[in-house]
C-alpha positions as CSV (number, residue, x, y, z in Angstrom):
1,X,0.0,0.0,0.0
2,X,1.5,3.1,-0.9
3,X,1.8,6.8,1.3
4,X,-1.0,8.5,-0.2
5,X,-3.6,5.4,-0.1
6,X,-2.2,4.8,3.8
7,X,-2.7,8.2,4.8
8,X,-6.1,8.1,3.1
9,X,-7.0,5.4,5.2
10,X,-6.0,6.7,8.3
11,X,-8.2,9.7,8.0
12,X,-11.0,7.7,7.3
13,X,-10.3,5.5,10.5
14,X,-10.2,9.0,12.4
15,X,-13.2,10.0,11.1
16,X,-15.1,6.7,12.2
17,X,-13.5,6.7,15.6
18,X,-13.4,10.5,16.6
19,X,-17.3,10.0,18.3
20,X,-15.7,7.4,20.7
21,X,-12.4,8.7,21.4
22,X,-14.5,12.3,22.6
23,X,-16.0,9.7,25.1
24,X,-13.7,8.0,26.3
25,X,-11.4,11.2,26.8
26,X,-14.1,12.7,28.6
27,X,-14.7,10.3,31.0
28,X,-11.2,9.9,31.6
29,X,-11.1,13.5,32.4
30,X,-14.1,13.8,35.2
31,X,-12.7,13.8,38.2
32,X,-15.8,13.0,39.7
33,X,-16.2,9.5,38.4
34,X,-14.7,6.7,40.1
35,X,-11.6,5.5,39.6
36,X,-12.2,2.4,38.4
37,X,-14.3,3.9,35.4
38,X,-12.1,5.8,34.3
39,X,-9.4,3.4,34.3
40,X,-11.5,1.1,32.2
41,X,-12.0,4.0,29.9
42,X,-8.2,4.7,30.2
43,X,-7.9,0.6,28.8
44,X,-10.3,1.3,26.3
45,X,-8.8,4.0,24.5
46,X,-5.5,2.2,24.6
47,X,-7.1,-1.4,23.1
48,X,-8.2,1.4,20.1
49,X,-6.4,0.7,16.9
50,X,-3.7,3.4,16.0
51,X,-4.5,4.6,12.8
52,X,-7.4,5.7,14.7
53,X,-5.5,8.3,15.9
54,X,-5.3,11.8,15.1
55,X,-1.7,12.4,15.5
56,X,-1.0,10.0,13.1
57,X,-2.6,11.3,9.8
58,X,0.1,12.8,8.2
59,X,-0.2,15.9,5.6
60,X,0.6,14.9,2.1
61,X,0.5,16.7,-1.6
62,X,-2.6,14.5,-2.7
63,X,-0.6,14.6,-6.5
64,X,2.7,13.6,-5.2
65,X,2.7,12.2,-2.2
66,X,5.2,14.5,-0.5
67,X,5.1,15.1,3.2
68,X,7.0,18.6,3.5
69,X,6.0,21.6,2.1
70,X,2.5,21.2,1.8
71,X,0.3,24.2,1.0
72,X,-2.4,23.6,3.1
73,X,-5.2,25.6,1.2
74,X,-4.8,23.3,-1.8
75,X,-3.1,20.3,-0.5
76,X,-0.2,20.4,-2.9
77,X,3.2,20.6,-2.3
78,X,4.9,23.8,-2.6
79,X,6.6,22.5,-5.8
80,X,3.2,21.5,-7.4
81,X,1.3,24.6,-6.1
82,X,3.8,26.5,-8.2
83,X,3.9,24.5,-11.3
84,X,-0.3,24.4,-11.4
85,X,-0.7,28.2,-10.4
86,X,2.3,29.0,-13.3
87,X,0.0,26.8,-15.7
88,X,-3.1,28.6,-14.1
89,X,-5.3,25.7,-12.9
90,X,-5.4,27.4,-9.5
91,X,-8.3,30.1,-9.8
92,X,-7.3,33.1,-8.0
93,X,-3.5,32.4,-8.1
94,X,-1.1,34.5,-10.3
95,X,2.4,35.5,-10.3
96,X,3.2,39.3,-8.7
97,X,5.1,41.3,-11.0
């Protein structure tokens, strides 16, 4: 599996899993519950898969896969944002003079 289809699938694993990660965060963090539910909670949200997590998605240019440089707006890297706003398939985008 490549970077991009990996990285694809990790944020649609986030995206399923968000709902019950909120939960289990929260209980964890009420100080009025018992201990021993939140350390069950605690055990849940580690027996979670990891892709599930947030912190693992990783930005990538969704034509080349690269991971640095990414132009958030567009989701290109900087060295495709420039070559599609030079060719002018970014509306919006042009060169100062």
């Amino acid at each position: 599996m490549g970077k991009v289809a990996m990285d694809t699938l990790r944020r649609s694993l986030v995206a399923t899993a968000e709902p019950a990660r909120v939960a289990l965060r929260a209980i964890i963090g009420n100080v009025s519950l018992p201990p021993t539910i939140r350390s069950a909670a605690v055990a849940q949200l580690a027996s979670l898969p990891r892709n599930t997590s947030a912190g693992r998605v990783r930005n990538r240019c969704t034509v080349t896969g690269r991971p640095r440089g990414i132009v958030r707006d567009w989701g290109l890297s900087r060295i495709e944002f420039r070559l599609s706003a030079l060719k002018g398939d970014l509306p919006g985008i042009m060169k100062k003079r």
